[in-house]
ZALOLUM-98136 format. One record per residue: residue number from 1; x negated, y, z of N, C-alpha, C in turn. Coordinates in steps of 0.1 Angstrom, whole numbers, plus 5000, padded with zeros to 4 digits. Layout:
<pts>
{NUM; {X; Y; Z}; {X; Y; Z}; {X; Y; Z}}
...
</pts>
This chain:
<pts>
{1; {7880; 2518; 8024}; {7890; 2508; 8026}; {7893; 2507; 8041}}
{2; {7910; 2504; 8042}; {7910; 2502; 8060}; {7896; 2489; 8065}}
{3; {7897; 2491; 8081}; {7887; 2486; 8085}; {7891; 2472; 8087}}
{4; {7907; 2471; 8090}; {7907; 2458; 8093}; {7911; 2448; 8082}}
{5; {7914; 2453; 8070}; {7915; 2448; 8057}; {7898; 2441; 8050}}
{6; {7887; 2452; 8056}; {7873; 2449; 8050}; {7867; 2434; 8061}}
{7; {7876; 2438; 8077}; {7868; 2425; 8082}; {7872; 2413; 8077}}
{8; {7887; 2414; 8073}; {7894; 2405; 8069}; {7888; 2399; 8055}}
{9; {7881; 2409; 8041}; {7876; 2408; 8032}; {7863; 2397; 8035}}
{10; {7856; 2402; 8045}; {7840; 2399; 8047}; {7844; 2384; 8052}}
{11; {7852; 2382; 8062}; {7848; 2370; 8068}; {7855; 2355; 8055}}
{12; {7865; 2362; 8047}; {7868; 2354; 8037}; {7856; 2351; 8029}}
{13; {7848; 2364; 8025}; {7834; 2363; 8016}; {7824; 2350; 8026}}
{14; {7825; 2353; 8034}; {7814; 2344; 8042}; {7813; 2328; 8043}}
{15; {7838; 2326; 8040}; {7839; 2314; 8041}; {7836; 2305; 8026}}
{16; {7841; 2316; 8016}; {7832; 2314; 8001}; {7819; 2313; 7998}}
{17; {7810; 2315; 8004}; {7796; 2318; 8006}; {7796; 2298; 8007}}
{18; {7796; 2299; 8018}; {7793; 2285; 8029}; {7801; 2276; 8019}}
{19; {7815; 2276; 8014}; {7815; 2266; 8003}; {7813; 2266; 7991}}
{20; {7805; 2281; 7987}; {7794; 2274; 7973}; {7786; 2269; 7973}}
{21; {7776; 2274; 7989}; {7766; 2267; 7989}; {7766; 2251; 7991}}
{22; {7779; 2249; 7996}; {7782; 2231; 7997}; {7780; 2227; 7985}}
{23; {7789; 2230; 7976}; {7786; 2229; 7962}; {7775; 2228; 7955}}
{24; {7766; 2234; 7959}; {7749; 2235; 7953}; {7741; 2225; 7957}}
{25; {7745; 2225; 7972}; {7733; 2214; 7980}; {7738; 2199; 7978}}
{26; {7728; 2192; 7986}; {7732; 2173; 7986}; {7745; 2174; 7994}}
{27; {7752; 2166; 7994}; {7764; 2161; 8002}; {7751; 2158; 8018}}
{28; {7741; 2152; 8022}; {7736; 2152; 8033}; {7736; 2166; 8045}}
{29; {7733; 2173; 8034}; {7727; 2190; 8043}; {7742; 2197; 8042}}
{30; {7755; 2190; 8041}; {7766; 2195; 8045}; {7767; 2201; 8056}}
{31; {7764; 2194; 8061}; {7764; 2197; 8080}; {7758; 2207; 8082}}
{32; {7745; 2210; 8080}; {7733; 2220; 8081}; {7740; 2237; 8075}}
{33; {7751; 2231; 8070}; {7753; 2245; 8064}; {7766; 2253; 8071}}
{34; {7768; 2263; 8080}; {7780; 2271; 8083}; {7776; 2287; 8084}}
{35; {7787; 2292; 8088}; {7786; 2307; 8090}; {7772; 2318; 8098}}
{36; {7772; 2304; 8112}; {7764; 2313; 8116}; {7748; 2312; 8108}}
{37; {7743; 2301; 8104}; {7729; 2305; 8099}; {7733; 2303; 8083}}
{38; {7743; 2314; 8078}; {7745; 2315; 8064}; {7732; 2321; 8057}}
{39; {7727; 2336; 8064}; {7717; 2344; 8061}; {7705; 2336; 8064}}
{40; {7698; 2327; 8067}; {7690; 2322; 8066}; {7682; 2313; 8056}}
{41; {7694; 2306; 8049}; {7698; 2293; 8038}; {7698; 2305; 8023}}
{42; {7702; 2317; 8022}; {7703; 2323; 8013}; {7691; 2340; 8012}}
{43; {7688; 2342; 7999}; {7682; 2349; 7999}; {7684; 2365; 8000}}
{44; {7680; 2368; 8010}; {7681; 2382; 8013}; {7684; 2395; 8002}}
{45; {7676; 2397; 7993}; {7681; 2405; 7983}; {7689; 2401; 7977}}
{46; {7701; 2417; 7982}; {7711; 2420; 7973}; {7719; 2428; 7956}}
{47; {7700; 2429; 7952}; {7700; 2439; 7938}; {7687; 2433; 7932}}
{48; {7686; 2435; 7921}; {7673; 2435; 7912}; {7673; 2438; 7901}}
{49; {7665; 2442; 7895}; {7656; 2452; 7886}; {7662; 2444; 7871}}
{50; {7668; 2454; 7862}; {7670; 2446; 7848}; {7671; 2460; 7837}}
{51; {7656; 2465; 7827}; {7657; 2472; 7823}; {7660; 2485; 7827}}
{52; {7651; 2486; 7839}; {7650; 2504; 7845}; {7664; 2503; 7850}}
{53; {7673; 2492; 7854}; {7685; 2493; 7864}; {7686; 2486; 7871}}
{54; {7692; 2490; 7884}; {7692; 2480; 7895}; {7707; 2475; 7896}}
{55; {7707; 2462; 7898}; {7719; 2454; 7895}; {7729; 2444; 7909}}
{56; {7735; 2444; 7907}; {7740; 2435; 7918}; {7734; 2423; 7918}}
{57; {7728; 2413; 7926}; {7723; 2399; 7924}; {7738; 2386; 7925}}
{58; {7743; 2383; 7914}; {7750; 2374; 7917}; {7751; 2363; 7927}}
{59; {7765; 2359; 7933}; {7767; 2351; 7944}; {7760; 2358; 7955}}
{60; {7756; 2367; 7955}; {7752; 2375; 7967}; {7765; 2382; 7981}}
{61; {7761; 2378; 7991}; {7775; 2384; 7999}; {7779; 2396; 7992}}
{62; {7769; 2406; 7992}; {7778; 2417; 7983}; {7788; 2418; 7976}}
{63; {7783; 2409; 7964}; {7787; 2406; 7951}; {7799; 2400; 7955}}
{64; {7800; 2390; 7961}; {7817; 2387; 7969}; {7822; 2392; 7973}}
{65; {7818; 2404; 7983}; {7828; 2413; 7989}; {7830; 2421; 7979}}
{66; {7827; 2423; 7966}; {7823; 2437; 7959}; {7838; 2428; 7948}}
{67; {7839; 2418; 7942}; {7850; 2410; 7939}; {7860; 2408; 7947}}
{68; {7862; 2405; 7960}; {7870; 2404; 7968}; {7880; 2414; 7971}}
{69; {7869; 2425; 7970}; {7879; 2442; 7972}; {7890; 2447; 7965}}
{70; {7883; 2438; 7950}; {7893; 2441; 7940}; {7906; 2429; 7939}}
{71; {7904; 2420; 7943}; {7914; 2410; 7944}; {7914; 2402; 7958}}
{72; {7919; 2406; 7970}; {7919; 2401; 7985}; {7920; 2385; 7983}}
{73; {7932; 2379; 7972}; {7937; 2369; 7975}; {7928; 2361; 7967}}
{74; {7916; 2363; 7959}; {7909; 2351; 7950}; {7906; 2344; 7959}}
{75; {7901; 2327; 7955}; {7895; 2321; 7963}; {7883; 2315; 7951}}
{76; {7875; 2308; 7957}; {7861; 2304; 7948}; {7866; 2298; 7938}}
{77; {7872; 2289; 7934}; {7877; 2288; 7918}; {7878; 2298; 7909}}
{78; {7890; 2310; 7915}; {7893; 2325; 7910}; {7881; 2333; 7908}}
{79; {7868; 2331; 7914}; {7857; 2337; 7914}; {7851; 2335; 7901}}
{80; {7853; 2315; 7901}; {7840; 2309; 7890}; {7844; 2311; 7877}}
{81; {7860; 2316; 7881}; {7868; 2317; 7866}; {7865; 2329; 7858}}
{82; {7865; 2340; 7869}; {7861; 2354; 7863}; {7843; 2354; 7855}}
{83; {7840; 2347; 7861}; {7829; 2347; 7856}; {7824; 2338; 7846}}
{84; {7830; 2332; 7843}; {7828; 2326; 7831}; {7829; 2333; 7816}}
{85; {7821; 2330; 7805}; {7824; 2335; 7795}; {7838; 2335; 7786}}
{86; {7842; 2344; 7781}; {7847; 2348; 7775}; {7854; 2339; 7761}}
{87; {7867; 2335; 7756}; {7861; 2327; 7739}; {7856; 2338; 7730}}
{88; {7857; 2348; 7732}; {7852; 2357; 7719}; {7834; 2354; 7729}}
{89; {7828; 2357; 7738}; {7816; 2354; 7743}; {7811; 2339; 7737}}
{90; {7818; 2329; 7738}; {7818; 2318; 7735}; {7812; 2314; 7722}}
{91; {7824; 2321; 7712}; {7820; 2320; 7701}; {7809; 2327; 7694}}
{92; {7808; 2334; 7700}; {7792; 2343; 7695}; {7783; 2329; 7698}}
{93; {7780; 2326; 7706}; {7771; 2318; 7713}; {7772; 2304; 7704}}
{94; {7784; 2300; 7702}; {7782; 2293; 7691}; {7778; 2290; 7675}}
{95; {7780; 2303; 7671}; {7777; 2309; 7660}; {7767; 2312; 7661}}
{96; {7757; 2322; 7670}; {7739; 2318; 7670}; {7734; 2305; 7669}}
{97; {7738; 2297; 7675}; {7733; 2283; 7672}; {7734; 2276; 7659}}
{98; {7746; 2276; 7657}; {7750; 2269; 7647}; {7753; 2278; 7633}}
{99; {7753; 2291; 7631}; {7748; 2296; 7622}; {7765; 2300; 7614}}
{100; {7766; 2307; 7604}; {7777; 2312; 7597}; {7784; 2299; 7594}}
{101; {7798; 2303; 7592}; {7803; 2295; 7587}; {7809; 2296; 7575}}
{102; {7807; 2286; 7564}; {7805; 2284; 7553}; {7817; 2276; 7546}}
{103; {7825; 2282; 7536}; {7836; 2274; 7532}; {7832; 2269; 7516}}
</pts>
């Protein structure tokens, strides 16, 4: 990908980063949280181990630049949306719990 399109990708990913993590933390440690000590506040591994495969670690910068590439213009809503289940996922999920349904 061009170069100035990826810096333009990354520094979006970073401003997404910084307001999910607002999202996560207390309203207090607002402050405590920006760009530059982003890599500090979050954990370093980018992959981990699932069944003899190595995987992307969600919400990981990666993992946002690796979404981002595919869609420049998402913003963190557009993120939380893709990621959400499915209604056909849904309904599976309901149906384990709650069992056949019976007329």
């Amino acid at each position: 990908m061009n170069t100035k399109q990826m810096k333009k990708i990354r520094n979006k990913a970073r401003a997404i980063m910084v307001e999910w993590i607002k999202e996560v933390i207390k309203k207090e440690d607002h402050t405590k949280v920006n760009r530059s000590n982003l890599e500090k506040l979050i954990e370093t591994r980018s992959y981990y181990w699932s069944d003899g495969t190595l995987k992307l670690q969600p919400w990981s910068y990666k993992w946002i630049v690796k979404k981002l590439k595919k869609n420049p213009q998402w913003t963190l809503e557009d993120i939380k949306k893709s990621i959400a289940p499915s209604e056909k996922a849904q309904r599976r999920i309901r149906m384990e719990k709650e069992g056949p349904i019976i007329i």
